[in-house]
FIKOLZA-1660 file (N, C-alpha, C; in steps of 0.1 Angstrom, whole numbers, plus 5000, padded with zeros to 4 digits):
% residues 112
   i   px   py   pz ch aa at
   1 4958 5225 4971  A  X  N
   1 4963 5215 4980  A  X CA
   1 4971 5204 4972  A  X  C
   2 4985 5201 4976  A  X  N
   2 4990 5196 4971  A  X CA
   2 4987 5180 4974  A  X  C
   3 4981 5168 4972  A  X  N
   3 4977 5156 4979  A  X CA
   3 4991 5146 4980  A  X  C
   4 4999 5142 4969  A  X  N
   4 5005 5136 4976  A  X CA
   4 5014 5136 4986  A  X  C
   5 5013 5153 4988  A  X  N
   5 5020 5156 5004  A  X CA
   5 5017 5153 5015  A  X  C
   6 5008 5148 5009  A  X  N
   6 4995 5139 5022  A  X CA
   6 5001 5123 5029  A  X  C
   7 5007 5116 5018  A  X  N
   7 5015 5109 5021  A  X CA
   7 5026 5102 5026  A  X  C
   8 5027 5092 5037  A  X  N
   8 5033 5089 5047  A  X CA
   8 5031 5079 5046  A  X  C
   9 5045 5068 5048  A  X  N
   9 5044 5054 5050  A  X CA
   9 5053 5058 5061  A  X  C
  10 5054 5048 5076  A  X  N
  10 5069 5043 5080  A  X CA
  10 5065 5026 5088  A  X  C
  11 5075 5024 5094  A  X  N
  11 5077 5010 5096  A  X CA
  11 5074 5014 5111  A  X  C
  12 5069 5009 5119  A  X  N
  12 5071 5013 5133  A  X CA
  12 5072 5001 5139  A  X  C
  13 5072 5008 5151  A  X  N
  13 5075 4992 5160  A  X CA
  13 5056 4987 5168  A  X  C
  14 5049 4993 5161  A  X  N
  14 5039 4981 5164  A  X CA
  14 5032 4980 5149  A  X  C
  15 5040 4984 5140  A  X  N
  15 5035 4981 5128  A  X CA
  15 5035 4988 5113  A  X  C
  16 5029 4984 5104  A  X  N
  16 5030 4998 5092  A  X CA
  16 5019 5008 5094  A  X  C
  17 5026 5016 5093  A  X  N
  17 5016 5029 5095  A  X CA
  17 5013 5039 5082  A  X  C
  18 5001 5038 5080  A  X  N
  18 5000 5043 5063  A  X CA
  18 4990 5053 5068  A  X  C
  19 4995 5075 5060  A  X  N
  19 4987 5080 5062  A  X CA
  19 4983 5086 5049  A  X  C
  20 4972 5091 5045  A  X  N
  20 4971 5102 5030  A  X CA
  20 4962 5111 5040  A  X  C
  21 4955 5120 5031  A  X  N
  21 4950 5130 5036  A  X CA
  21 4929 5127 5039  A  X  C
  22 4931 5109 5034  A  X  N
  22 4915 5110 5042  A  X CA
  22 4917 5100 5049  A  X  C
  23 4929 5091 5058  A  X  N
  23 4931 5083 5064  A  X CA
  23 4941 5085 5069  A  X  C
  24 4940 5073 5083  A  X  N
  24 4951 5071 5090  A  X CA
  24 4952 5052 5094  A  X  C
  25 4960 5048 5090  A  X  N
  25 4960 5032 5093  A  X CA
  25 4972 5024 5099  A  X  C
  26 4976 5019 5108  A  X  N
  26 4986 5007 5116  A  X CA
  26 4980 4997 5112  A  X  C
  27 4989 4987 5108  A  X  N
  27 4985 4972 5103  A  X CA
  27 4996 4965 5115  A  X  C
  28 4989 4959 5118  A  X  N
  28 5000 4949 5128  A  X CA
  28 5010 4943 5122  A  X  C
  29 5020 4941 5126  A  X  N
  29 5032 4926 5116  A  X CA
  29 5025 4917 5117  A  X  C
  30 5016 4912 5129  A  X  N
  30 5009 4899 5130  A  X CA
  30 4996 4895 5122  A  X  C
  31 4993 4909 5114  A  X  N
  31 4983 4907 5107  A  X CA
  31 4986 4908 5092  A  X  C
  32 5001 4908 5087  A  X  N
  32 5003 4906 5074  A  X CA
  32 5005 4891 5073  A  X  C
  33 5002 4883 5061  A  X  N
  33 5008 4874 5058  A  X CA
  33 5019 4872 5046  A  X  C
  34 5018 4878 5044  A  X  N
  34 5030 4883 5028  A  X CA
  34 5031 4897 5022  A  X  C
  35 5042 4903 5027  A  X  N
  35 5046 4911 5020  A  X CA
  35 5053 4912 5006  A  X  C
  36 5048 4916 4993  A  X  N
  36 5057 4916 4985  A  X CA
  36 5055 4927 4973  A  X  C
  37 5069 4931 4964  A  X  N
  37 5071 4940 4955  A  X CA
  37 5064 4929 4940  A  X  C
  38 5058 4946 4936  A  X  N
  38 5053 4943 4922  A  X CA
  38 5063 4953 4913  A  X  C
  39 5069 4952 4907  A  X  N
  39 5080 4959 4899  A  X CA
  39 5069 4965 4886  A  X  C
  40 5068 4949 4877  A  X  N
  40 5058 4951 4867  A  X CA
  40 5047 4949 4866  A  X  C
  41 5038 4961 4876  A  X  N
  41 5026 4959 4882  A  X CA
  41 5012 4965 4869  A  X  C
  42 5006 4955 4865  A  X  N
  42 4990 4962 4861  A  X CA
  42 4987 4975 4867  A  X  C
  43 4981 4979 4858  A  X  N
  43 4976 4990 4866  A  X CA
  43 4964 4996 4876  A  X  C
  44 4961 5002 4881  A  X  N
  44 4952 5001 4890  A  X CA
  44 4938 5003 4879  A  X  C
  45 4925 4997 4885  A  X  N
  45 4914 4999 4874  A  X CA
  45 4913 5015 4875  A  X  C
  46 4902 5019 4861  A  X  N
  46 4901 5032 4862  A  X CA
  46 4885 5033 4874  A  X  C
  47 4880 5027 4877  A  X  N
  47 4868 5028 4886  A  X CA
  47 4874 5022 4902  A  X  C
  48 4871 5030 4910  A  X  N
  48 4872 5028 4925  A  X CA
  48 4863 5032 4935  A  X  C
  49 4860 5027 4947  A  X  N
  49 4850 5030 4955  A  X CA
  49 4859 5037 4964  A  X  C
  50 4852 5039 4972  A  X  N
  50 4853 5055 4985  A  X CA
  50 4872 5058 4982  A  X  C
  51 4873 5065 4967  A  X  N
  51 4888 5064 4968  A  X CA
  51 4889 5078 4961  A  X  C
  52 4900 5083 4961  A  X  N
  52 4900 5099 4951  A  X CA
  52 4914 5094 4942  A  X  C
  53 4917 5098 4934  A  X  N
  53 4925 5093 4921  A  X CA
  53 4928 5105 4914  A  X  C
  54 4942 5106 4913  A  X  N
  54 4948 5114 4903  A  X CA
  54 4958 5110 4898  A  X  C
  55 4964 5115 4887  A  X  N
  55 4978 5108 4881  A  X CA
  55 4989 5103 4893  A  X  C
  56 4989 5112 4901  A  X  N
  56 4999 5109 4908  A  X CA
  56 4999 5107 4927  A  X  C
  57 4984 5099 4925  A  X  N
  57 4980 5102 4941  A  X CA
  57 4967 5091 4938  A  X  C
  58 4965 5077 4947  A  X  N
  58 4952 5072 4949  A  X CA
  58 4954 5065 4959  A  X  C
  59 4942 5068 4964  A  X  N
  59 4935 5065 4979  A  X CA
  59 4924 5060 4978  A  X  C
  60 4920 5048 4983  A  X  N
  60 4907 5040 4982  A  X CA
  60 4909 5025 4979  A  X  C
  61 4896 5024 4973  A  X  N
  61 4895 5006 4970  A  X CA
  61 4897 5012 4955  A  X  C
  62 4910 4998 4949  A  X  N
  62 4907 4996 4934  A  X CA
  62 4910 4983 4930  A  X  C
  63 4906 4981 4917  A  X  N
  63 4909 4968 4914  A  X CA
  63 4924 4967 4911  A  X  C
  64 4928 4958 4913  A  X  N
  64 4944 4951 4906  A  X CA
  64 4949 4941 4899  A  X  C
  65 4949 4940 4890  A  X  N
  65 4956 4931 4883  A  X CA
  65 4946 4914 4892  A  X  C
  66 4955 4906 4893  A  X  N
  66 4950 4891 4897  A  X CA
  66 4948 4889 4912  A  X  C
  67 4955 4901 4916  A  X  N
  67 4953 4904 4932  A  X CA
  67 4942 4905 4936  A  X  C
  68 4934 4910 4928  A  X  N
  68 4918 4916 4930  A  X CA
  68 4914 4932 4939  A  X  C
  69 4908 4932 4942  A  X  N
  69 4905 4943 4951  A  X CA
  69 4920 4950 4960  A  X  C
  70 4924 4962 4963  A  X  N
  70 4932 4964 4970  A  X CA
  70 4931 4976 4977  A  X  C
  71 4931 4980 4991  A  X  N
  71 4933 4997 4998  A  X CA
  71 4949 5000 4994  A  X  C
  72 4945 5007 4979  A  X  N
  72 4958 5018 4978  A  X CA
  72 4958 5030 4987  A  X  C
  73 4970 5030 4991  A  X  N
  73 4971 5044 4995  A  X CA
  73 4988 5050 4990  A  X  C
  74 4988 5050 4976  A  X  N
  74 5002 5055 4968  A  X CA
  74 4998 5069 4958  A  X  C
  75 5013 5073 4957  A  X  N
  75 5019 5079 4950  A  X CA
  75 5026 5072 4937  A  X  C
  76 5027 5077 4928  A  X  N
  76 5039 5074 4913  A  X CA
  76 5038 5059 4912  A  X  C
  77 5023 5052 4913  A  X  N
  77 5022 5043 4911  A  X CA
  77 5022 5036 4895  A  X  C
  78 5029 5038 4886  A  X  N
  78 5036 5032 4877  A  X CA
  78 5053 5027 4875  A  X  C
  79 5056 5030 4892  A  X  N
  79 5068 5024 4893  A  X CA
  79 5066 5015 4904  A  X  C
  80 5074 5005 4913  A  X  N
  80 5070 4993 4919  A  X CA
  80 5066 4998 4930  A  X  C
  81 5052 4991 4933  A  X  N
  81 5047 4992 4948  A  X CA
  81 5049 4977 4954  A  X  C
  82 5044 4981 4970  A  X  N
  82 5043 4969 4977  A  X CA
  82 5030 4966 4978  A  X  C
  83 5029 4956 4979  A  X  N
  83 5011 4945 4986  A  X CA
  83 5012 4937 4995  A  X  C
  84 5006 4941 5004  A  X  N
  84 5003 4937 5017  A  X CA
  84 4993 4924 5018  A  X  C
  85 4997 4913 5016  A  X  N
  85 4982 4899 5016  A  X CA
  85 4981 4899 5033  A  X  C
  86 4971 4907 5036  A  X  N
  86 4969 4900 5048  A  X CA
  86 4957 4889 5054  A  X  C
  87 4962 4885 5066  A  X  N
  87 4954 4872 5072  A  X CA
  87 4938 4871 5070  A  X  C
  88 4936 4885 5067  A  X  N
  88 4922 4888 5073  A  X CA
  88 4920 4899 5063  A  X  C
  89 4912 4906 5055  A  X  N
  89 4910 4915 5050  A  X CA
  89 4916 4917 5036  A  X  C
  90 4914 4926 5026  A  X  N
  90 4913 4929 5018  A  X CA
  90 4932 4938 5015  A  X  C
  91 4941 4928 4999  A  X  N
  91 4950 4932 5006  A  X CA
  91 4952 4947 5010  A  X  C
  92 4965 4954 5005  A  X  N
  92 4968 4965 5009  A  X CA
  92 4980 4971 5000  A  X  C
  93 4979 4985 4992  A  X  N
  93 4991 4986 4979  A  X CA
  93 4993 4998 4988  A  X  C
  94 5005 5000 4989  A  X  N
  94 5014 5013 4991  A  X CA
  94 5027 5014 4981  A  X  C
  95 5030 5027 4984  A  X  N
  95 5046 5028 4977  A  X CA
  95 5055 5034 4985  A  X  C
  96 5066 5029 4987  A  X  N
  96 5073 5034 4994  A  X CA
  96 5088 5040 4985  A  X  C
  97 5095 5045 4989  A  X  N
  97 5105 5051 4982  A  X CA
  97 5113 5041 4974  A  X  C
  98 5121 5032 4987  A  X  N
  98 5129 5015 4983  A  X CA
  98 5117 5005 4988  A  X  C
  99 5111 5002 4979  A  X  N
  99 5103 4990 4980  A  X CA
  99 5106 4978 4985  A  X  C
 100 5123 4974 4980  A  X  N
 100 5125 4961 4978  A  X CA
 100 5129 4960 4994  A  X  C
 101 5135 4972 4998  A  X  N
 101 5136 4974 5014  A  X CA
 101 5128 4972 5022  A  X  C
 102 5122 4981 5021  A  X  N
 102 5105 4978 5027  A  X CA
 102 5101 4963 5027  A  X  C
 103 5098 4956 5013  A  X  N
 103 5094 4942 5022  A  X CA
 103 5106 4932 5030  A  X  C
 104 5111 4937 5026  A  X  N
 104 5127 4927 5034  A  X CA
 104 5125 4935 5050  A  X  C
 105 5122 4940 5052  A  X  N
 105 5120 4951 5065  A  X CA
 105 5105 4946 5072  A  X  C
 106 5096 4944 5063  A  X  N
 106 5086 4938 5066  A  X CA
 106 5081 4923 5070  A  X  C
 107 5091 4918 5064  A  X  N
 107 5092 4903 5063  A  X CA
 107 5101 4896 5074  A  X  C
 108 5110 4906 5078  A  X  N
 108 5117 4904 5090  A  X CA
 108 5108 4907 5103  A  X  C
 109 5104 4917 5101  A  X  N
 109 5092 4926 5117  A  X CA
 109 5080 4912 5115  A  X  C
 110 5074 4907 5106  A  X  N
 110 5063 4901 5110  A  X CA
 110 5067 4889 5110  A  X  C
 111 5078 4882 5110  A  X  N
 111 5087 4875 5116  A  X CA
 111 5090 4870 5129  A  X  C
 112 5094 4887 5138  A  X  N
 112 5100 4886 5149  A  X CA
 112 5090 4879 5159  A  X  C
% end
């Protein structure tokens, strides 16, 4: 099984929708407070809870850099991901193809 085929971000119109292969999650726009790109991002710790981890695929809780705790759900995470600070909850790291797009897309929707 190939896992990061498992992987799906899109923007929808009631929110971001983040899938891998042991979740499925919508975040409201109303429940982000800051979307933003990490270009030159720390790495994720090597210890994580309810997450599975491979070079090129992690899903779960890990630590981050100054962010602290984050639900990754990325791919080729040594190139820029986004983080999700939201209002309520523990942030949120994905990767999307164009990142920088993505939060400018995001920042606009939890805007509107």
């Amino acid at each position: 099984m190939y896992l990061p085929g498992y992987l799906s971000y899109e923007l929808r119109e009631d929110g971001v929708h983040l899938c891998s292969a042991l979740r499925k999650r919508t975040i409201a726009y109303a429940d982000i407070e800051l979307a933003t790109v990490y270009a030159d991002m720390p790495s994720l710790g090597w210890w994580a809870w309810w997450a599975y981890s491979a070079s090129d695929y992690k899903v779960g809780i890990f630590p981050f850099g100054e962010v602290g705790l984050v639900d990754a759900v990325a791919s080729h995470v040594d190139e820029a991901v986004v983080v999700l600070k939201l209002k309520k909850g523990r942030p949120v790291l994905f990767t999307p193809e164009d990142p920088e797009r993505a939060v400018k897309l995001i920042n606009s929707l939890r805007k509107a």
